[in-house]
C-alpha positions in Angstrom: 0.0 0.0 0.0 1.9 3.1 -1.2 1.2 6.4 -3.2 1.3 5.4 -6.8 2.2 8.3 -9.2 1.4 7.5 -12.9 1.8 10.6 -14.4 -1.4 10.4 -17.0 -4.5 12.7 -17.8 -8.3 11.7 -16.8 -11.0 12.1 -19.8 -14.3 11.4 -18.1 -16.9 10.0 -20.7 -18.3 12.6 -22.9 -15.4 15.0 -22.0 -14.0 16.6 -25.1 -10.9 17.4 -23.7 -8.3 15.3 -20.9 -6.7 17.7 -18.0 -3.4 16.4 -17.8 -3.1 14.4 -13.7 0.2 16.1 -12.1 1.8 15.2 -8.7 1.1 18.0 -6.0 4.1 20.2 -6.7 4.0 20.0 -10.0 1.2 22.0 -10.7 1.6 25.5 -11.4 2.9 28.2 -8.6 -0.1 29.9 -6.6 0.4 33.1 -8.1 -1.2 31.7 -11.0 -4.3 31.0 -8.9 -6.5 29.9 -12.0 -4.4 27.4 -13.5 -3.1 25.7 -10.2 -4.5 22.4 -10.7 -3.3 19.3 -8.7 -4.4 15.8 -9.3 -2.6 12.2 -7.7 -3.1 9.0 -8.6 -2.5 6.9 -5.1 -2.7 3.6 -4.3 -3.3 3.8 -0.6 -5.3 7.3 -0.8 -8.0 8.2 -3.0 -6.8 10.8 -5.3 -5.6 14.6 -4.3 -7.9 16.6 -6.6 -7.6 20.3 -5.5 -6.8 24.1 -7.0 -5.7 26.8 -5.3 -8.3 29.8 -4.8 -5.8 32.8 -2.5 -4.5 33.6 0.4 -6.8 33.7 3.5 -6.4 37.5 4.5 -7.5 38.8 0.7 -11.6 39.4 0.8 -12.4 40.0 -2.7 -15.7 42.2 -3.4 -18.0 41.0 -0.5 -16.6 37.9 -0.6 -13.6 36.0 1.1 -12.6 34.3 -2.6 -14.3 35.0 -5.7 -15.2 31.2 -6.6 -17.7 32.2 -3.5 -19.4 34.8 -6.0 -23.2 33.8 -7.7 -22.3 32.2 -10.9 -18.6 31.9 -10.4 -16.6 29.0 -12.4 -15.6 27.1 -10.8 -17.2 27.3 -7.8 -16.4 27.0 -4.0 -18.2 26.5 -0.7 -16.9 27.6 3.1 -18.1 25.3 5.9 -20.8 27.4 6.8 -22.1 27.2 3.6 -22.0 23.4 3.2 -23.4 22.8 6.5 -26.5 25.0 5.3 -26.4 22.5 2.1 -26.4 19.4 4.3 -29.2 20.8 6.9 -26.4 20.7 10.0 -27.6 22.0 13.0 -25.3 24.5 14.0 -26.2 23.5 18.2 -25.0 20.2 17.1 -20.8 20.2 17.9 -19.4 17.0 18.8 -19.0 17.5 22.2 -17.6 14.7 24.2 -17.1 12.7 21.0 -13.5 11.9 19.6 -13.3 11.2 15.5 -10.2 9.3 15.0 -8.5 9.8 11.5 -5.6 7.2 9.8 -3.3 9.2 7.4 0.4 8.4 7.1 4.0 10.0 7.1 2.5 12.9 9.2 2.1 17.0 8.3 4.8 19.4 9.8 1.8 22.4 9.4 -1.0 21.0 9.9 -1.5 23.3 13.3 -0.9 26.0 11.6 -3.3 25.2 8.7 -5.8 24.4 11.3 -5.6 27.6 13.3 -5.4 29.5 9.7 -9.0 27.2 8.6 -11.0 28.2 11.9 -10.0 32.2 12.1 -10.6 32.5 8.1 -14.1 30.7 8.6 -14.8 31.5 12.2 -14.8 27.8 13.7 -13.7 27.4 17.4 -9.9 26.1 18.3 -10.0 22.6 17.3 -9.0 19.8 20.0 -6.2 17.6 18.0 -4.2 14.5 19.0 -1.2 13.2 16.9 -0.3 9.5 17.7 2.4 8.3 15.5 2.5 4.5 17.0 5.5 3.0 15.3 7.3 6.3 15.0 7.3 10.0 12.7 9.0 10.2 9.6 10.9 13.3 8.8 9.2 15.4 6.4 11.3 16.0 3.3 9.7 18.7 1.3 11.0 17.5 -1.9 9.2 13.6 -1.4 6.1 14.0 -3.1 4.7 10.9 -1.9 4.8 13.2 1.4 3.8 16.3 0.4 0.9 14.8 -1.1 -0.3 12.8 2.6 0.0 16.5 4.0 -2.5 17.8 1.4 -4.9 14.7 2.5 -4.2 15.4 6.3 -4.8 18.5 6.4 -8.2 17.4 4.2 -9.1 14.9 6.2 -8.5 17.3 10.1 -10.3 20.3 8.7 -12.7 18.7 7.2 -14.3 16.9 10.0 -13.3 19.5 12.5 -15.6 21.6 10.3 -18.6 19.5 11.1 -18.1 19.2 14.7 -16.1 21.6 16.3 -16.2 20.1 19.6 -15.0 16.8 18.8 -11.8 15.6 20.1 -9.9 14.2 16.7 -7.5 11.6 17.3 -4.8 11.8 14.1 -2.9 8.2 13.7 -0.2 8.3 11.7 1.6 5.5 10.2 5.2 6.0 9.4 4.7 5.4 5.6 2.0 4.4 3.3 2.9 0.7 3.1 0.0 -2.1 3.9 2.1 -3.1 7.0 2.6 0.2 8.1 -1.3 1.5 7.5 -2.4 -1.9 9.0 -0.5 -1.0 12.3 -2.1 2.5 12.7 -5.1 0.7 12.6 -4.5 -1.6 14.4 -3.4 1.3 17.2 -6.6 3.3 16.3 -8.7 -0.1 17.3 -7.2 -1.7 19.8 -7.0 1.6 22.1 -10.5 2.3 21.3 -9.7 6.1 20.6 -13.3 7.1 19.7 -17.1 6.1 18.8 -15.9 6.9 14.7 -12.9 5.9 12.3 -12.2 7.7 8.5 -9.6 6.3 5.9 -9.5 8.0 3.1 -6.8 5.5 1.4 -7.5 2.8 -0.9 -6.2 0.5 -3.7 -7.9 -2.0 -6.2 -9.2 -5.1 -3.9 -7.2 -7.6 -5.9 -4.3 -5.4 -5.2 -4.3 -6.0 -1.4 -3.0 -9.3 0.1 -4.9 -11.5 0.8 -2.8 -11.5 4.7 -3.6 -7.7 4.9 -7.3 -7.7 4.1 -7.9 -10.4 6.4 -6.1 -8.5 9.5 -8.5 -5.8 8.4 -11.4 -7.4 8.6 -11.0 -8.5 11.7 -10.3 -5.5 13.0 -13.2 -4.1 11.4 -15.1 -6.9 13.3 -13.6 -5.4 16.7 -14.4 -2.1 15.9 -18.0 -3.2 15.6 -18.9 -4.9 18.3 -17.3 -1.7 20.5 -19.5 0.9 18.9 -16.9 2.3 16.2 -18.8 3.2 13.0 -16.2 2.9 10.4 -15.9 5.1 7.1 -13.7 5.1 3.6 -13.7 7.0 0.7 -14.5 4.9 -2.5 -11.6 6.4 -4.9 -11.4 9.1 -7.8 -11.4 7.1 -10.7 -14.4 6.3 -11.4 -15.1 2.8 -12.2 -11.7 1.9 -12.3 -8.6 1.6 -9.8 -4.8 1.7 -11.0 -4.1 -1.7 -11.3 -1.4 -3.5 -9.5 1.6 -2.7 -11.9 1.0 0.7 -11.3 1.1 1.1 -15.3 -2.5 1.1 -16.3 -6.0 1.0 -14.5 -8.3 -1.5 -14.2 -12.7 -2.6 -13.8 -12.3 -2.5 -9.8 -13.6 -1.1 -6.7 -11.0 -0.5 -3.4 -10.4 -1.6 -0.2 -10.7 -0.9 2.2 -14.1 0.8 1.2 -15.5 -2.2 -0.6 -15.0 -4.3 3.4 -18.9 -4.8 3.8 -18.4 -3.9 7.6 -17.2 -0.6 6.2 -19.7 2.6 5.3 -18.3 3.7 1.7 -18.8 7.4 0.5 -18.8 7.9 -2.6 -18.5 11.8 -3.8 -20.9 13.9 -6.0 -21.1 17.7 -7.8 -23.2 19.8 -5.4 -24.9 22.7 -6.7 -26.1 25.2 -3.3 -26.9 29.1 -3.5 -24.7 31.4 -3.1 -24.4 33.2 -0.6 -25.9 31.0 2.2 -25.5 27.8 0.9 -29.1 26.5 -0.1 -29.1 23.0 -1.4 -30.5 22.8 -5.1 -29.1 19.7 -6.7 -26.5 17.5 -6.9 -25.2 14.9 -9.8 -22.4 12.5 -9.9 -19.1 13.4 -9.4 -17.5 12.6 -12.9 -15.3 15.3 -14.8 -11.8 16.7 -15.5 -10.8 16.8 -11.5 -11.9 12.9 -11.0 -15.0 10.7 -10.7 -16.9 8.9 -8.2 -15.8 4.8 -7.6 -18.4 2.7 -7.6 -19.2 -0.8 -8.6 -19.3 -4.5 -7.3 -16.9 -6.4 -5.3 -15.4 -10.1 -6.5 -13.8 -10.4 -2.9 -17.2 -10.2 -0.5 -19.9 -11.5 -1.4 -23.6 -9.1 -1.1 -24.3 -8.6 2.3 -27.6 -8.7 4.1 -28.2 -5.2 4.3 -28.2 -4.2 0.2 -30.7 -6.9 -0.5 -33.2 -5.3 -2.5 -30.9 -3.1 -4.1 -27.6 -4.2 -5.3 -29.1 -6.8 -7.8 -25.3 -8.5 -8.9 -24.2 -11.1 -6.4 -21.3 -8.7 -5.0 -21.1 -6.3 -2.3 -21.9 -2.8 -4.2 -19.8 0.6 -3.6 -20.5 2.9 -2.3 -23.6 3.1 0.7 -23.6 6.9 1.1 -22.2 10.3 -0.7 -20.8 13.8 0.2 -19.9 16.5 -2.5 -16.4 16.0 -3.8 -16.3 17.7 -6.9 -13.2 20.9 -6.6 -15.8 22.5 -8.7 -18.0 22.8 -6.0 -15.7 22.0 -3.5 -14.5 23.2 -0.1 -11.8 25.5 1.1 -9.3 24.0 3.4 -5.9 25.9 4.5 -2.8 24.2 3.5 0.8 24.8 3.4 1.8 21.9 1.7 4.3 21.2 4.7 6.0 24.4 4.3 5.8 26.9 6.7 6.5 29.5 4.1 3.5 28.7 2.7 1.1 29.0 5.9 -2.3 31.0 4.6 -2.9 29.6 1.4 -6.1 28.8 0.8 -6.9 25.6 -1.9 -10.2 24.1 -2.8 -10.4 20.6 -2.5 -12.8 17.4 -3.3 -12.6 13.8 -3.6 -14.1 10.9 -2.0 -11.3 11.6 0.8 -13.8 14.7 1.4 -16.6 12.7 1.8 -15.1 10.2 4.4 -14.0 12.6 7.1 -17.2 14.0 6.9 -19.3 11.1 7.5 -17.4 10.3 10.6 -17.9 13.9 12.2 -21.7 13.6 11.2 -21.7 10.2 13.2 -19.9 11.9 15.9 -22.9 14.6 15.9 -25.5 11.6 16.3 -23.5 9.9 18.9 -23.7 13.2 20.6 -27.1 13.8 19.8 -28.5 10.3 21.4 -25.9 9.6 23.7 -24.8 6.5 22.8 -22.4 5.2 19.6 -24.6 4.1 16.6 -21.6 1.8 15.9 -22.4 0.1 12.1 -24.3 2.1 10.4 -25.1 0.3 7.6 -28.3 -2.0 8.2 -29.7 1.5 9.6 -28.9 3.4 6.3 -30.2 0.8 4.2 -33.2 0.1 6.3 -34.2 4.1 6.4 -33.8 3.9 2.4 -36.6 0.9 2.2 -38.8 2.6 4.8 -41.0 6.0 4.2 -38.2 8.8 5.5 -35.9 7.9 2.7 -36.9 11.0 0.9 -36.7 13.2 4.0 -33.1 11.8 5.3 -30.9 11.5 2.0 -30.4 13.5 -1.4 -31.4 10.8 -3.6 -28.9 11.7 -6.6 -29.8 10.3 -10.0 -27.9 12.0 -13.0 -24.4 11.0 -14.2 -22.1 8.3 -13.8 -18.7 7.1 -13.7 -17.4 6.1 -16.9 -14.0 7.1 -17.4 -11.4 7.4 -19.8 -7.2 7.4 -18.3 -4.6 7.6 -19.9 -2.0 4.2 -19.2 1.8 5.4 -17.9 2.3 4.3 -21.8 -0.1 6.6 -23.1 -2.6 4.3 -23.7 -6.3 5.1 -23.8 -8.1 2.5 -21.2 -11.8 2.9 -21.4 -13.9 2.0 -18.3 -17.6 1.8 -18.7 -19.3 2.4 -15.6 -22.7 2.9 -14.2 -25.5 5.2 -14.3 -27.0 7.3 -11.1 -30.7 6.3 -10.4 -33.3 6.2 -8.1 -32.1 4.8 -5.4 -29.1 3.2 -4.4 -26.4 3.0 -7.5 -23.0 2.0 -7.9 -21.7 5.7 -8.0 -23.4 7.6 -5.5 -24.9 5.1 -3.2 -28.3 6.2 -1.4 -26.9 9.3 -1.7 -25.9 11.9 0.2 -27.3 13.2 3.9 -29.9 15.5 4.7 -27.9 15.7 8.5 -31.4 16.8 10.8 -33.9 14.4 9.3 -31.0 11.4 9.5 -30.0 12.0 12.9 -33.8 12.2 14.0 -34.8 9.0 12.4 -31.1 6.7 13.3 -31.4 4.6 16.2 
């Protein structure tokens, strides 16, 4: 399990035109704000997809960044804004709850980024733990396998601290991105029962994983459930597809460790909310130049119990739930890339590693909320779906999909037909994504 870098460009299906995929750091400078674009193709981490938007003490016209404006392309969200989309109750905080939050090789700025996140958008000082259980790494700037995990830490942290400010957020870091090494974080994260919900937004193709390592998961997985621990992972940026194992080429696949049927998937969409409060109006399936929703059906586990009904193919479908990933459309995190010289810049980020984080901080508000840990959510999700408040507690999302075309490390065009969104549950967005009052009220 490591950071694969093919260097290729993504050409979603219809697309007429590919934006070429570039390692953070090789993107432009942020000076040219427009055309810094950043894209990674991970193994063990769904996909960096990001731009950068400004500094965080340069208002522009009303607004703190003009992707804010009405009409503005592309567009941009601040917390407040999204948790106006999602219908989060601002008296809802996380208090007394701790999200814990697996990354690897660690983020030299990340409390700086933080502090930078909550003054630009007025959230309260955030309460963060860094356990680094088989030892830190030293950050080396020019590793951009490194730089990259710093971009999806600092993701991952704001994120959630976004949605509940009062949560305690336990960060484990493993010392690489190996499977050993992200095994033994979580491992750590499990067996010292850190808190009532766990978010891993790292994954690779399910046939790429040993068969050693996704057993050990599993079983922790098991452990996690029968203390409480609701479990989330983002489903991957490519669509239908996952770099294969060669890391030359992609292939038909979903990831682990999302595709782990004692595992909540989130999948990502485009969401569409008024400007400037943040009214929800629509959402489709995440799927264009910045990346694309994974979704499909396992050949590892078999359907579980819970998606009878509506995963018709015999495997376990990808994802359950969604969140809006889109960087058009996305949200606007703080990071330095692990330079202090860069402390205030202000990027706008998406990806399934958006939605993941996010998940687990909404959990952490309805642990709070009924005073007790919903533990697997799953049967609950699937059972609101069938029942009569389906409507009420999820953003059923039903245009798009996530057909892909990549490019292979050899240039190479590999088409990947995917699936349709629909009413329902699909095999891109899921059931959808959360309308955060109405779920909360109706979960156990």
């Amino acid at each position: 399990m490591r950071f694969r870098h093919l260097l290729a460009a993504m050409v979603p299906a219809g697309a007429a035109s590919a934006l070429v995929i570039l390692p953070a750091g090789v993107a432009a400078a942020p000076q040219a704000a427009a055309a810094t674009v950043g894209h990674v193709t991970p193994v063990v981490s769904s996909p960096l997809a990001y731009r950068y938007v400004g500094k965080a003490d340069n208002p522009v016209s009303g607004y703190q960044y003009t992707c804010q404006e009405p009409g503005a392309s592309p567009n941009c969200y601040t917390p407040g804004e999204l948790a106006k989309a999602y219908d989060i109750p601002s008296a809802w905080t996380g208090a007394g709850q701790t999200i814990v939050l697996i990354d690897a090789y660690g983020d030299p700025t990340l409390t700086q980024d933080l502090a930078v996140e909550d003054k630009t958008f007025k959230i309260p000082a955030a309460k963060l733990k860094v356990v680094y259980p088989t030892g830190q790494t030293a950050f080396n700037a020019s590793n951009v396998d490194q730089v990259n995990w710093t971009g999806e830490i600092a993701l991952d942290v704001e994120s959630a601290h976004a949605i509940a400010p009062a949560a305690t957020i336990d960060l484990v870091v493993a010392k690489n991105d190996t499977d050993p090494e992200m095994l033994k974080a979580l491992q750590y994260a499990v067996s010292h029962r850190l808190g009532s919900v766990l978010s891993q937004s790292y994954g690779e193709a399910e046939s790429c994983e040993k068969p050693a390592i996704e057993k050990a998961d599993h079983q922790l997985f098991e452990t996690a459930e029968s203390e409480g621990v609701s479990v989330f992972a983002a489903s991957g940026d490519n669509g239908a597809a996952e770099p294969n194992c060669a890391e030359t080429s992609y292939i038909k696949s979903v990831g682990l460790p999302a595709a782990d049927p004692l595992v909540t998937a989130v999948g990502a969409t485009s969401l569409t909310a008024a400007q400037p409060k943040g009214n929800y109006e629509h959402e489709t399936a995440w799927d264009d130049s910045y990346g694309s929703s994974n979704g499909g059906y396992s050949k590892l586990f078999a359907r579980p119990a819970y998606q009878k009904g509506f995963v018709k193919p015999s495997g376990r479908g990808v994802p359950d739930v969604s969140y809006t990933g889109d960087v058009d459309n996305g949200l606007l995190i703080a990071w330095s890339e692990g330079e202090k010289a860069n402390v205030g810049n202000i990027y706008e980020f998406g990806g399934t590693s958006a939605g993941s984080p996010a998940w687990a901080a909404i959990t952490a508000l309805a642990d709070q909320v009924h005073h007790t840990r919903l533990g697997f959510l799953n049967g609950d999700l699937y059972a609101l779906a069938r029942g009569s408040h389906y409507g009420a507690v999820f953003h059923d999302v039903i245009h798009g999909n996530n057909a892909v075309s990549l490019l292979s490390s050899a240039g190479a065009t590999v088409n990947v037909a995917g699936y349709p969104a629909t009413p329902g549950w699909d095999a891109v967005t899921g059931l959808g994504t959360p309308n955060v009052a109405e779920l909360v009220k109706y979960l156990p």
